[in-house]
N, CA, C and O atoms as CSV, one atom per row, in Angstrom:
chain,resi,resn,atom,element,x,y,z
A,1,UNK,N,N,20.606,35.392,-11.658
A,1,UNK,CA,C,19.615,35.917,-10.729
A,1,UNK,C,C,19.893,35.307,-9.354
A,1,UNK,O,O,19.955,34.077,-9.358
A,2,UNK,N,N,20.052,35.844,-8.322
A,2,UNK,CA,C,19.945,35.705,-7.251
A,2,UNK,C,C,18.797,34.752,-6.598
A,2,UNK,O,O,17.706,34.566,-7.138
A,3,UNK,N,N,19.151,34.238,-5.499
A,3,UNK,CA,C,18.469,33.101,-4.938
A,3,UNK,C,C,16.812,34.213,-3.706
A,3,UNK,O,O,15.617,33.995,-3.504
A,4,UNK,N,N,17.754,35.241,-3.290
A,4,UNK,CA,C,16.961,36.359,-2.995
A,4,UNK,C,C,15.839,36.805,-3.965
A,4,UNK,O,O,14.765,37.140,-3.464
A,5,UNK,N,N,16.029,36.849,-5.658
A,5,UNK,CA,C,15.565,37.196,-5.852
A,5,UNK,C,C,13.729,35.972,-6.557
A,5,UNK,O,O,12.586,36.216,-6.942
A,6,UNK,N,N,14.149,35.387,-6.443
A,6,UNK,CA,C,13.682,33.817,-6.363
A,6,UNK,C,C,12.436,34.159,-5.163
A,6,UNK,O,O,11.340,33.638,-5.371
A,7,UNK,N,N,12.547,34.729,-4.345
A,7,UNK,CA,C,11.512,35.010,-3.313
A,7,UNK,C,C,9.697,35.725,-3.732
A,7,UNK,O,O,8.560,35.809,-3.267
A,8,UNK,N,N,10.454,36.058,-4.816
A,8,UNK,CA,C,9.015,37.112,-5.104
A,8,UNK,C,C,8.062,36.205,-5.432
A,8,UNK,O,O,6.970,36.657,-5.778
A,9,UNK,N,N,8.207,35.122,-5.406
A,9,UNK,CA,C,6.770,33.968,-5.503
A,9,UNK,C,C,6.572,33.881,-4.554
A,9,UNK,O,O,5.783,32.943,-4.660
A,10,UNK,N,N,6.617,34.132,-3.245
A,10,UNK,CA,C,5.707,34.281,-2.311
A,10,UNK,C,C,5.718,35.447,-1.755
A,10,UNK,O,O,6.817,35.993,-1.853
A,11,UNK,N,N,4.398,36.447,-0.840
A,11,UNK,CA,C,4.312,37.068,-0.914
A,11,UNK,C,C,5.257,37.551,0.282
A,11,UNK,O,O,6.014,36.625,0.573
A,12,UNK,N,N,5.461,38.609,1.026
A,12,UNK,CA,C,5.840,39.497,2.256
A,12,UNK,C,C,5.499,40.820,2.363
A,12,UNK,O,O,5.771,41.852,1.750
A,13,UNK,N,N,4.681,40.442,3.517
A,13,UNK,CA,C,5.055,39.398,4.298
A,13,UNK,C,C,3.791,38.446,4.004
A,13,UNK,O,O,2.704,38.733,3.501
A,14,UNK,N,N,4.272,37.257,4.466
A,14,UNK,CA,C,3.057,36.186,4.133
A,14,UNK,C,C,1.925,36.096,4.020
A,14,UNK,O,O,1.473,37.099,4.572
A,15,UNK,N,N,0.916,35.355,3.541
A,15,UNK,CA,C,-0.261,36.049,3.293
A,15,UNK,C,C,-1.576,34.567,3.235
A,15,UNK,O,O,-1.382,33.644,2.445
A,16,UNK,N,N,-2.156,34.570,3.669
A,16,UNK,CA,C,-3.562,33.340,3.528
A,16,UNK,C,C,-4.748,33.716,2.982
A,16,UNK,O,O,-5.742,34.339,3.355
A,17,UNK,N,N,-4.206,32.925,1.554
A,17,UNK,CA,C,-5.098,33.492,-0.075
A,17,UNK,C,C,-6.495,32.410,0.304
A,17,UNK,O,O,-5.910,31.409,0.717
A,18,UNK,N,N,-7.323,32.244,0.342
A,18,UNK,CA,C,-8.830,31.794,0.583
A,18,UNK,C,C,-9.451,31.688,-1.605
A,18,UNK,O,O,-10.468,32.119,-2.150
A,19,UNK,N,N,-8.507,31.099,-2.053
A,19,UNK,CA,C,-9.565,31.470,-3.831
A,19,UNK,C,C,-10.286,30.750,-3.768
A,19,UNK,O,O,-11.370,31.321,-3.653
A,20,UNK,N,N,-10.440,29.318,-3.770
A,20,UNK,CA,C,-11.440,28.499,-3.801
A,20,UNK,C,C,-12.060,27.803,-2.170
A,20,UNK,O,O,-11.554,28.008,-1.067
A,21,UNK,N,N,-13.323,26.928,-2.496
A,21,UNK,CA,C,-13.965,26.912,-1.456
A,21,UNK,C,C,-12.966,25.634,-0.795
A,21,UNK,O,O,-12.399,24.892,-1.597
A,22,UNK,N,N,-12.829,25.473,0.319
A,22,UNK,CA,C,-11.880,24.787,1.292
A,22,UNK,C,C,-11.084,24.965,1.139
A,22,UNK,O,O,-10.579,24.786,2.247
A,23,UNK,N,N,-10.037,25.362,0.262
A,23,UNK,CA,C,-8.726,25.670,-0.252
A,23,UNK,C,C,-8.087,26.857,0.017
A,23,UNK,O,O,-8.536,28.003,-0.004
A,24,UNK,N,N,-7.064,26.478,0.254
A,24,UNK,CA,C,-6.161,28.329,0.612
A,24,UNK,C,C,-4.451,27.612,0.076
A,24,UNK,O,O,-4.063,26.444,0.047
A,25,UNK,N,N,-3.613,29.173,-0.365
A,25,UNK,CA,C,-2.052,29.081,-0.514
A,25,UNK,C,C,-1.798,29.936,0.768
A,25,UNK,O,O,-2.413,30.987,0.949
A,26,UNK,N,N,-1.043,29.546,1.492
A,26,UNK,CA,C,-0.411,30.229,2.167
A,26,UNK,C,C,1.266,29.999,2.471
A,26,UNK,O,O,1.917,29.125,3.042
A,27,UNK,N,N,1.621,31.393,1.702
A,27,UNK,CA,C,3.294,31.476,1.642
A,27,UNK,C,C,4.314,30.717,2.688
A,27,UNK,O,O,5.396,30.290,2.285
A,28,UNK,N,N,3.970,30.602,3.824
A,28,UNK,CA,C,4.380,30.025,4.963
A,28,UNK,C,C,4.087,28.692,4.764
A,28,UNK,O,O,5.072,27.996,5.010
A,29,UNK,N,N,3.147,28.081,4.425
A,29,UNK,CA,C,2.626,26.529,4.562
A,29,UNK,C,C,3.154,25.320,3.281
A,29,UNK,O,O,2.993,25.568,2.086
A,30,UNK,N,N,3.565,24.483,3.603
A,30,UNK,CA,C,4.081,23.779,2.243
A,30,UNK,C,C,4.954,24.918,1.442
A,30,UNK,O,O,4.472,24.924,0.310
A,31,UNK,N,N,5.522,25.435,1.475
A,31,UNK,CA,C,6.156,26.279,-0.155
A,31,UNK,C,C,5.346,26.869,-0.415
A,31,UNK,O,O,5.650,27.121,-1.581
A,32,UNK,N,N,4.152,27.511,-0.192
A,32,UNK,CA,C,3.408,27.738,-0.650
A,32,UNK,C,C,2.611,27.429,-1.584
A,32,UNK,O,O,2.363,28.160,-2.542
A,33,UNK,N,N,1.916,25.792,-1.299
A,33,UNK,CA,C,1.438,24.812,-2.310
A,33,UNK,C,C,-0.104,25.006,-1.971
A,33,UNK,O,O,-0.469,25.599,-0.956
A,34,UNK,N,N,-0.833,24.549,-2.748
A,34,UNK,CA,C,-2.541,24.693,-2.504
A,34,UNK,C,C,-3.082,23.427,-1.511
A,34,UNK,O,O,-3.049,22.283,-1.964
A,35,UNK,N,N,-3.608,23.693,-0.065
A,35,UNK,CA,C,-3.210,23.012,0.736
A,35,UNK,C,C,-5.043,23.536,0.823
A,35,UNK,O,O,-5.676,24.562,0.574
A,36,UNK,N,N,-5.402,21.906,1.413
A,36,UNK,CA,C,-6.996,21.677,2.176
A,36,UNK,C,C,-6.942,22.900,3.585
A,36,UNK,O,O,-6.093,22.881,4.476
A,37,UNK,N,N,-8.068,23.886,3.462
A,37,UNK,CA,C,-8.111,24.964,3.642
A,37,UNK,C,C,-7.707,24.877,5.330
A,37,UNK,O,O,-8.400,24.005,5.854
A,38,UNK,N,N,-6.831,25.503,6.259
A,38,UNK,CA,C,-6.736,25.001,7.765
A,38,UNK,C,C,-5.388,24.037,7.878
A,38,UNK,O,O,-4.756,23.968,8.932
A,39,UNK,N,N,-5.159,23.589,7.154
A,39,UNK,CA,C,-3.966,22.275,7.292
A,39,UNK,C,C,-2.905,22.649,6.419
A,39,UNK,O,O,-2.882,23.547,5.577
A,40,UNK,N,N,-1.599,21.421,6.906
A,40,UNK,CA,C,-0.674,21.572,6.113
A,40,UNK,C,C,-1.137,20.450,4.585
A,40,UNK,O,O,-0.426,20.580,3.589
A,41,UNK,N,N,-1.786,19.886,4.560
A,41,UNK,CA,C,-2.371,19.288,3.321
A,41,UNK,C,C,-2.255,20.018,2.456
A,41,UNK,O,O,-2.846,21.089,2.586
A,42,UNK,N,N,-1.507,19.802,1.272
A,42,UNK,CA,C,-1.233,19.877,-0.198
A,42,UNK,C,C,-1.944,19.020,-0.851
A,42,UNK,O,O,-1.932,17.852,-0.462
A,43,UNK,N,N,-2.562,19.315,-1.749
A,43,UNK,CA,C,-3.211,18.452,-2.709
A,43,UNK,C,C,-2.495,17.803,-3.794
A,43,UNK,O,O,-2.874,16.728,-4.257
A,44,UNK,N,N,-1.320,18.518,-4.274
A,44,UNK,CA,C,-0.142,17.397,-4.335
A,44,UNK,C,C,0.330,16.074,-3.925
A,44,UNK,O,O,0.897,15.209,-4.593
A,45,UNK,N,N,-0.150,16.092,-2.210
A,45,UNK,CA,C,0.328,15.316,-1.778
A,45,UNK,C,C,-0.746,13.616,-1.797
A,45,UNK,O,O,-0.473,12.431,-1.607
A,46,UNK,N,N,-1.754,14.241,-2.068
A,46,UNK,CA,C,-2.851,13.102,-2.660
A,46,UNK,C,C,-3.725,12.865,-3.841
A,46,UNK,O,O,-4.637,12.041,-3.915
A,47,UNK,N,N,-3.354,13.633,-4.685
A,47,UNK,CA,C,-3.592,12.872,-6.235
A,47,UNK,C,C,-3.431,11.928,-6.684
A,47,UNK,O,O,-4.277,11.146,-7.116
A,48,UNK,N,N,-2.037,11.808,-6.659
A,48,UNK,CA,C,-2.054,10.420,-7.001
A,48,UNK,C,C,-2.461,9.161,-6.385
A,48,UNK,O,O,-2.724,8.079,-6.909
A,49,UNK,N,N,-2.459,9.495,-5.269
A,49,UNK,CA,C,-2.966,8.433,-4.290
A,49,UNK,C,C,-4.456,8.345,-4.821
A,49,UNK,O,O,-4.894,7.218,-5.047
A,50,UNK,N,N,-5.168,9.310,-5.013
A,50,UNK,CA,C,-6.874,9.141,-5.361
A,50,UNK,C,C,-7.058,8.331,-6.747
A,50,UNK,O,O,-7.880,7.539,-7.209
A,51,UNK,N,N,-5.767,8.996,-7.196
A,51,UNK,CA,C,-6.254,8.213,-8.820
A,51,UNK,C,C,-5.666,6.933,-8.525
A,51,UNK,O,O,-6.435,6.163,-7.948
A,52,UNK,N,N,-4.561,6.515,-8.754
A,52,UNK,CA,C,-3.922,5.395,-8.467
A,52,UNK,C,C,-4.583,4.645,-7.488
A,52,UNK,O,O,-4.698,3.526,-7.988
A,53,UNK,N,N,-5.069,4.637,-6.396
A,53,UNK,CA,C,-6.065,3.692,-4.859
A,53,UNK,C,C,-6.635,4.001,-4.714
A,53,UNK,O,O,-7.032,3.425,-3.701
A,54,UNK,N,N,-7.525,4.967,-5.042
A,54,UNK,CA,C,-9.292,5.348,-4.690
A,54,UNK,C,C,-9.187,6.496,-3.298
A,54,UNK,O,O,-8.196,6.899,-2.689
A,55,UNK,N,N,-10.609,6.788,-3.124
A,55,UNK,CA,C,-10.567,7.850,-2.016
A,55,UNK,C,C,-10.423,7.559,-0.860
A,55,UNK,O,O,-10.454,8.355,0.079
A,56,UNK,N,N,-10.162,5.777,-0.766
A,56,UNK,CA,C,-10.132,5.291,0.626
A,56,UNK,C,C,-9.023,5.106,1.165
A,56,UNK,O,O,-9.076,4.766,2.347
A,57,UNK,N,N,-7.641,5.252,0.531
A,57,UNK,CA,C,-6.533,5.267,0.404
A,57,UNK,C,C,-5.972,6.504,1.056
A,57,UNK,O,O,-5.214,6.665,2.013
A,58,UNK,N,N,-6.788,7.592,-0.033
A,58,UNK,CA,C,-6.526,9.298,0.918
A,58,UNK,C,C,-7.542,9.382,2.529
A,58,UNK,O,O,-7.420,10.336,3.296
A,59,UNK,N,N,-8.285,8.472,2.739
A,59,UNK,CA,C,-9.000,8.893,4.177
A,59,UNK,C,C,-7.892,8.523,4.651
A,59,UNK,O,O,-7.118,9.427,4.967
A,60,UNK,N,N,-7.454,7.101,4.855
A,60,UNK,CA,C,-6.859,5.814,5.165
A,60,UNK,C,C,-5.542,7.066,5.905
A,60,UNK,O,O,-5.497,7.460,7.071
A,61,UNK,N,N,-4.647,7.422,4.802
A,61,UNK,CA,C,-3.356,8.231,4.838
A,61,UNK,C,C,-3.187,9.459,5.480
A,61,UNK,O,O,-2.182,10.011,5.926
A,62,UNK,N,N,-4.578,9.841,5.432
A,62,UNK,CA,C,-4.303,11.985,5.547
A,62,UNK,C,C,-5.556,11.922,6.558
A,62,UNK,O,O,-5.394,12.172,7.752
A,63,UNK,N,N,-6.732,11.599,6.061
A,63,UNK,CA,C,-7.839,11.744,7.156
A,63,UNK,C,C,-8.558,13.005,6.937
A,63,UNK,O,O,-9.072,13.707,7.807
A,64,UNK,N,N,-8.524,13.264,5.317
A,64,UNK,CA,C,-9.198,14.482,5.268
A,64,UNK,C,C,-10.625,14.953,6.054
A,64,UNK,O,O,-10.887,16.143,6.230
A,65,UNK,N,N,-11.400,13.990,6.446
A,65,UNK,CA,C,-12.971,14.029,7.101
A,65,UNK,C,C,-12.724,15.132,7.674
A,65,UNK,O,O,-13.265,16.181,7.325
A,66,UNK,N,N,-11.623,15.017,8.912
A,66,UNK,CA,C,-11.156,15.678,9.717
A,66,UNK,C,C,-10.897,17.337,9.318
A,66,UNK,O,O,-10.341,18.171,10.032
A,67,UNK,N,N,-11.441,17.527,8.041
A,67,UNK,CA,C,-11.016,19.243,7.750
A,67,UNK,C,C,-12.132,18.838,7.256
A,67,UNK,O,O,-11.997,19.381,6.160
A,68,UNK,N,N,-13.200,18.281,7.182
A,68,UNK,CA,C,-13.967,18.718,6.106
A,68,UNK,C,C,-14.016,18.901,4.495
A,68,UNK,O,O,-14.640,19.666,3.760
A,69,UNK,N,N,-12.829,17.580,4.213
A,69,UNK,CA,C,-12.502,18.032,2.942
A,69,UNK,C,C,-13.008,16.610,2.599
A,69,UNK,O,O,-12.863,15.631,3.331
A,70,UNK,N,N,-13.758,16.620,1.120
A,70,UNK,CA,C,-14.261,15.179,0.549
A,70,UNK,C,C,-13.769,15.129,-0.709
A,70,UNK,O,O,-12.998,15.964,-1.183
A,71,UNK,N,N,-14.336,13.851,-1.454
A,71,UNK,CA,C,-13.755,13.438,-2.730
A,71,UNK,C,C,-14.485,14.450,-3.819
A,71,UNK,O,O,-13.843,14.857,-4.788
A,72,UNK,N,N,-15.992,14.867,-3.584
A,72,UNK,CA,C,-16.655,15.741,-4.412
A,72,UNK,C,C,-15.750,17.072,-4.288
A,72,UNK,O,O,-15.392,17.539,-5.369
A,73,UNK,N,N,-15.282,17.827,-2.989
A,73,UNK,CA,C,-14.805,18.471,-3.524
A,73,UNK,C,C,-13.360,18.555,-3.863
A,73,UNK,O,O,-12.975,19.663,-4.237
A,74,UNK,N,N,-12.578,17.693,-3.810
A,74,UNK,CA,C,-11.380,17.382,-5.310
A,74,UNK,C,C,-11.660,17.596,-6.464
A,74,UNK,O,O,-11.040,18.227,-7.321
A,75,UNK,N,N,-13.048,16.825,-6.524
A,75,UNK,CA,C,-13.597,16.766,-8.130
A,75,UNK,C,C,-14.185,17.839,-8.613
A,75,UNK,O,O,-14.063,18.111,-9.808
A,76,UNK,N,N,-15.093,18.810,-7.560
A,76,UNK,CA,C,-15.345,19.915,-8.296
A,76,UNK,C,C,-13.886,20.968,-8.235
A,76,UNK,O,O,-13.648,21.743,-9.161
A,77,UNK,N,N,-13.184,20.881,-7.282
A,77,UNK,CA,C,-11.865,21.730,-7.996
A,77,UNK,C,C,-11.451,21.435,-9.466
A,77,UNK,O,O,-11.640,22.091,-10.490
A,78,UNK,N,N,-10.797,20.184,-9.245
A,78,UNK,CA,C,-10.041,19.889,-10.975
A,78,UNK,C,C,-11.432,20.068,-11.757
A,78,UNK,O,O,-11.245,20.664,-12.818
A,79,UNK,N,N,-12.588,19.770,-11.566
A,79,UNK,CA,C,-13.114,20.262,-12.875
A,79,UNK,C,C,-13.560,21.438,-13.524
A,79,UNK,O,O,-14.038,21.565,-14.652
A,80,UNK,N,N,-13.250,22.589,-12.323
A,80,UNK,CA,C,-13.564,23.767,-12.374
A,80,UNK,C,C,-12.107,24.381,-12.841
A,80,UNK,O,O,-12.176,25.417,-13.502
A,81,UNK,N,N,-10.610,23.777,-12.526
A,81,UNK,CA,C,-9.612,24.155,-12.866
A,81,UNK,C,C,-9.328,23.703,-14.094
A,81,UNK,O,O,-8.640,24.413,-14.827
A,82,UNK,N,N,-9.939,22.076,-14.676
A,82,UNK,CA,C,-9.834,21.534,-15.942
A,82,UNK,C,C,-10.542,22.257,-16.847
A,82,UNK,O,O,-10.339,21.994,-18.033
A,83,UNK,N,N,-11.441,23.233,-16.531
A,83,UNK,CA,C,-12.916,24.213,-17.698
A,83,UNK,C,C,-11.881,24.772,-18.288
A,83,UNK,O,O,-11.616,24.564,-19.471
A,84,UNK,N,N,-11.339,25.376,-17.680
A,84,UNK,CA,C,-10.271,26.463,-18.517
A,84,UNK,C,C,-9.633,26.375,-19.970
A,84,UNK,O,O,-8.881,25.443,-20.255
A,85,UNK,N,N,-10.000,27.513,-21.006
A,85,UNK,CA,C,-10.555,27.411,-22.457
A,85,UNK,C,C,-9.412,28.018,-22.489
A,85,UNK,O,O,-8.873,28.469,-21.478
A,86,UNK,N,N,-8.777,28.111,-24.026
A,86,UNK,CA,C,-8.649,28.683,-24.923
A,86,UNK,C,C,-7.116,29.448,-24.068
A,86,UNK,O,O,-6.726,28.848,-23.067
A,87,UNK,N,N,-6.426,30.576,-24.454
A,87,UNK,CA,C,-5.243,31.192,-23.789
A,87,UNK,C,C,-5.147,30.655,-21.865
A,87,UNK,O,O,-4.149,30.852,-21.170
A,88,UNK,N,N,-6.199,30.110,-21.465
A,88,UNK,CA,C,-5.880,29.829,-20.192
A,88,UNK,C,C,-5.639,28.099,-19.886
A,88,UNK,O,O,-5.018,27.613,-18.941
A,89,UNK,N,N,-6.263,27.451,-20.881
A,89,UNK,CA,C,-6.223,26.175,-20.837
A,89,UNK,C,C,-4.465,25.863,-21.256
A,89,UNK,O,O,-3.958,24.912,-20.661
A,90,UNK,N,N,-3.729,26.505,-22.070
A,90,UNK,CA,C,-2.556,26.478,-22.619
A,90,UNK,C,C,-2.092,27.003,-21.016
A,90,UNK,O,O,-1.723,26.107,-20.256
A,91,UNK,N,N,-2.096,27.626,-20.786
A,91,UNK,CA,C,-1.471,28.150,-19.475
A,91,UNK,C,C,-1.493,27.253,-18.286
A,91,UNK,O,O,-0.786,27.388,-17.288
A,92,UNK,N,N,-2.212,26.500,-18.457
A,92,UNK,CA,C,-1.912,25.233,-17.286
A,92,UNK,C,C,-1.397,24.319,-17.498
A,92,UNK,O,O,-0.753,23.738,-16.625
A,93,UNK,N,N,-1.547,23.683,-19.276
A,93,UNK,CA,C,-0.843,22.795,-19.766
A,93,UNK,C,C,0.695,23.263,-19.557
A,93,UNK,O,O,1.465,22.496,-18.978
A,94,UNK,N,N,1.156,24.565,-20.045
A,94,UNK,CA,C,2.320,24.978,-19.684
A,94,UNK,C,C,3.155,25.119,-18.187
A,94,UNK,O,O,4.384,25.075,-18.134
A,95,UNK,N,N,2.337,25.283,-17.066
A,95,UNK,CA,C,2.329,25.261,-16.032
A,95,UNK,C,C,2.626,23.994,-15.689
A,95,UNK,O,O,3.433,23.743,-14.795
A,96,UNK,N,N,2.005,23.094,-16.363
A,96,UNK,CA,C,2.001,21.882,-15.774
A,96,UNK,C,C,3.388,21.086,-16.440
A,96,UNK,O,O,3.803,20.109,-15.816
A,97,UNK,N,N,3.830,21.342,-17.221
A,97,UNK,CA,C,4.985,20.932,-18.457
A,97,UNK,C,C,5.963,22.020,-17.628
A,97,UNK,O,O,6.656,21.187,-17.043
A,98,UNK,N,N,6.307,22.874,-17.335
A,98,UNK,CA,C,7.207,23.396,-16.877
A,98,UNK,C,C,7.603,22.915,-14.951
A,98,UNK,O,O,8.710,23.028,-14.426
A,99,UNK,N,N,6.378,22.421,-14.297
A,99,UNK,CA,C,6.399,21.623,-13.345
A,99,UNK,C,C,7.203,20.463,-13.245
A,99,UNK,O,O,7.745,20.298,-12.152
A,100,UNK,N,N,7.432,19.525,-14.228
A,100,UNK,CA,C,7.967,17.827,-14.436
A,100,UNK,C,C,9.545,18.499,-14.331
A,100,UNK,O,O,10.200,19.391,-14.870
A,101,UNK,N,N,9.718,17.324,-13.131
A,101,UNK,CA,C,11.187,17.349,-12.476
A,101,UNK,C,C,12.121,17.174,-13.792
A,101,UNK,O,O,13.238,17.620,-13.529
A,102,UNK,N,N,12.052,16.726,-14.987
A,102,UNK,CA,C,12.442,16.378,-16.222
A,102,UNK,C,C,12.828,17.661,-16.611
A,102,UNK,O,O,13.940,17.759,-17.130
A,103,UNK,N,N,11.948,18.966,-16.433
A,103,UNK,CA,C,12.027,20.034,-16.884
A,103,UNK,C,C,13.452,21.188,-16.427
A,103,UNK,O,O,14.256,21.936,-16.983
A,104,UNK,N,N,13.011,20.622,-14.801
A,104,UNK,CA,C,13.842,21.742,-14.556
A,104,UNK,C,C,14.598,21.200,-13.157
A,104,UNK,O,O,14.765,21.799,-12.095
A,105,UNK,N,N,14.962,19.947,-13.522
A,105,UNK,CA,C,15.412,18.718,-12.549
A,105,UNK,C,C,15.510,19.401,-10.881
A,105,UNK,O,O,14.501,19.061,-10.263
A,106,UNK,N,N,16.174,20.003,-10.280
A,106,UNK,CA,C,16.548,20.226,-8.650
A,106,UNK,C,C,15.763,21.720,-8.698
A,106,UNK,O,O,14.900,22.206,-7.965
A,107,UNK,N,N,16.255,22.078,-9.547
A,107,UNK,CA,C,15.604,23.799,-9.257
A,107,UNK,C,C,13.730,23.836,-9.612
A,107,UNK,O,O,13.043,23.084,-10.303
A,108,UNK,N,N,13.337,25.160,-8.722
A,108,UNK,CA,C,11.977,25.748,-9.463
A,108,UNK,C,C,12.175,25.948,-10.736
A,108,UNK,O,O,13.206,26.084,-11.395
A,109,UNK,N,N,10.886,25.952,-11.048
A,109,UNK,CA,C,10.568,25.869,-12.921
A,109,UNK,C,C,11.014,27.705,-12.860
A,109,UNK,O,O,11.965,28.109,-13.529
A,110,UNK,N,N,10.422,28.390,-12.231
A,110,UNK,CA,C,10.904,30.014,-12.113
A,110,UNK,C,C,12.236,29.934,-12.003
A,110,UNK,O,O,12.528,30.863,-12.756
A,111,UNK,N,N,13.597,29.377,-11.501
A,111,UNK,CA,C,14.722,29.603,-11.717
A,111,UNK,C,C,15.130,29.358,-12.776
A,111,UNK,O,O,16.026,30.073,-13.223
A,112,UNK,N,N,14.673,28.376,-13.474
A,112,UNK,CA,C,14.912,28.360,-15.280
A,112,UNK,C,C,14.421,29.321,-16.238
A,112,UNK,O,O,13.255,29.283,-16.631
A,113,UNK,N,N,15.615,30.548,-16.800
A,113,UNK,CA,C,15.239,30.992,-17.312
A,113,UNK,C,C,14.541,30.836,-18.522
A,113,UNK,O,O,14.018,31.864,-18.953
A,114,UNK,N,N,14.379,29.628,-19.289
A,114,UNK,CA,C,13.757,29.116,-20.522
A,114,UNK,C,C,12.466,29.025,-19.782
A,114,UNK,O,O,11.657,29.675,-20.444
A,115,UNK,N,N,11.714,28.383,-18.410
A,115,UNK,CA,C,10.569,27.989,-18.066
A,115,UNK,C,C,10.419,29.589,-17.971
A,115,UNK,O,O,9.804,29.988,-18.960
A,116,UNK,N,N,10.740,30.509,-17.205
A,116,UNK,CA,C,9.998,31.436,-16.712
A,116,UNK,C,C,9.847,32.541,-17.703
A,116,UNK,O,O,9.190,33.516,-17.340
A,117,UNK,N,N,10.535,32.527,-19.311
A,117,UNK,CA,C,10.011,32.847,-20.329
A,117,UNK,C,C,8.972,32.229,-20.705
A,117,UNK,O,O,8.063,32.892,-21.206
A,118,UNK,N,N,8.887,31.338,-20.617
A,118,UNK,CA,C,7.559,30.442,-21.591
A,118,UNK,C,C,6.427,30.475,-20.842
A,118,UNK,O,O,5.387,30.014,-21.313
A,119,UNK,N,N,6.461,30.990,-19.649
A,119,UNK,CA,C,5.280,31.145,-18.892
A,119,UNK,C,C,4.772,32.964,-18.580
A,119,UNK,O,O,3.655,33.399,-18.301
A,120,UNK,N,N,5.651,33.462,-18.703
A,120,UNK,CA,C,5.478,35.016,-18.640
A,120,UNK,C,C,4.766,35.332,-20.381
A,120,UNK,O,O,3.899,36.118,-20.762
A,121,UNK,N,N,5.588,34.338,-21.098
A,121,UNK,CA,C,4.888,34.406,-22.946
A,121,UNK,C,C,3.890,34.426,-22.972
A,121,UNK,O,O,3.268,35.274,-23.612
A,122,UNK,N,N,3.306,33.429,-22.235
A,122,UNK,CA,C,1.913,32.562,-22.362
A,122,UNK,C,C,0.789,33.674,-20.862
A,122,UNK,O,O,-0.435,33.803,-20.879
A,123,UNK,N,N,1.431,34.068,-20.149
A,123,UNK,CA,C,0.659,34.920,-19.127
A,123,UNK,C,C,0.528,36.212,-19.684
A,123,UNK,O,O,-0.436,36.867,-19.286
A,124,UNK,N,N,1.341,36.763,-20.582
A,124,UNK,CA,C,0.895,37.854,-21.693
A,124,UNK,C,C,-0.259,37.749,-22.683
A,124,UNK,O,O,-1.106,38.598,-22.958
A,125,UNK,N,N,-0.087,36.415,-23.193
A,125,UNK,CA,C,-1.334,36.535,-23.865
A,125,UNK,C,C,-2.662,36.217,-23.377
A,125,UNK,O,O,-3.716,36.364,-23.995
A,126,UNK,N,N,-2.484,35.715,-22.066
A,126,UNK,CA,C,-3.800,35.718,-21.064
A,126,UNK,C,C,-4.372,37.122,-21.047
A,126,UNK,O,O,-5.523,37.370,-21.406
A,127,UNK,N,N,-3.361,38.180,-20.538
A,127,UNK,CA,C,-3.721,39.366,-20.009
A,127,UNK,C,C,-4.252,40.312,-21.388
A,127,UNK,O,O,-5.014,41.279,-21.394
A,128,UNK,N,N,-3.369,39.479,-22.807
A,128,UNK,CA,C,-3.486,40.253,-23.926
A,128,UNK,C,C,-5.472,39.600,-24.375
A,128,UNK,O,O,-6.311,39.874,-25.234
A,129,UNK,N,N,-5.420,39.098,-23.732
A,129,UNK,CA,C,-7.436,38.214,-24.445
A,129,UNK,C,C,-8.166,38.569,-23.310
A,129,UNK,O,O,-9.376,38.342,-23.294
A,130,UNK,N,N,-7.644,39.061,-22.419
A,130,UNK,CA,C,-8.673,39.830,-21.208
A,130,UNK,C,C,-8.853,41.244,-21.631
A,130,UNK,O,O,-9.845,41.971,-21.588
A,131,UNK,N,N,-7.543,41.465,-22.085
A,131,UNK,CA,C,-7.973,43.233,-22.356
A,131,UNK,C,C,-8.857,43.581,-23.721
A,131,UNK,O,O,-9.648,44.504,-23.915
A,132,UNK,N,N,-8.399,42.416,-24.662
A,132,UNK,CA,C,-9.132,42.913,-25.817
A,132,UNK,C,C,-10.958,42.514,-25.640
A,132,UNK,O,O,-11.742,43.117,-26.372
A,133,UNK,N,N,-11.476,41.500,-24.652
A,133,UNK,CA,C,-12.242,41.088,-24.256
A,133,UNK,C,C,-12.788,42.721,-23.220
A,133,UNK,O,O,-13.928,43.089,-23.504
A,134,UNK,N,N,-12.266,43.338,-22.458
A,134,UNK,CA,C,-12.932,44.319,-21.838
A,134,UNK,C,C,-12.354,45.429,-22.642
A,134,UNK,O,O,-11.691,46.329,-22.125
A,135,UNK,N,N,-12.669,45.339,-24.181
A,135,UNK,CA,C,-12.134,46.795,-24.807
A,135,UNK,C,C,-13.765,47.106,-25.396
A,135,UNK,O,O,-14.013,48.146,-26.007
């Protein structure tokens, strides 16, 4: 597969997705990573810092105040992203297992064709428990 074709994870032309509250992806910003809504802030980029040194560590470093972004809402994200049951809860665990540099060392987890089977597997049977759910 082509490195061109590697593109279709982000959109074109670019696009500023708004899903959750302070939060936006936008194709242009970070790689298109989930970034504190307005900024180049990735939330990647301070997890570990929150868990590992506390929230005073992420003011200290990034200065979230400054967007309006706090520790409650980190916490109500992951715990609203941690709810996730049953065919969708597997889908993040997988997401998240196909993420580890271990997995798919230099390249995206999507350029591995073994990751981007095991996640298209597992996004079928999402779509397959939504449909039988609105049948």
């Amino acid at each position: 597969m082509s490195k061109q074709k590697y593109q279709a994870v982000w959109r074109q032309p670019a696009t500023e997705t708004h899903g959750f509250p302070k939060l936006m992806v936008h194709d242009n910003i970070q790689s298109g990573s989930i970034n504190v809504r307005g900024t180049r802030l990735p939330l990647w980029a301070i997890i570990t810092t929150v868990i590992n040194e506390g929230w005073a560590a992420v003011e200290k470093g990034w200065c979230p105040k400054e967007y309006n972004y706090s520790k409650q809402d980190l916490a109500h994200f992951l715990y609203c992203l941690l709810e996730q049951r049953g065919e969708f809860g597997r889908l993040l665990l997988l997401l998240a297992n196909v993420e580890k540099p271990e997995y798919h060392g230099d390249s995206s987890w999507w350029e591995v064709t073994s990751a981007r089977d095991r996640v298209m597997k597992q996004l079928q049977r999402c779509l397959d428990a939504l449909n039988q759910i609105g049948q």
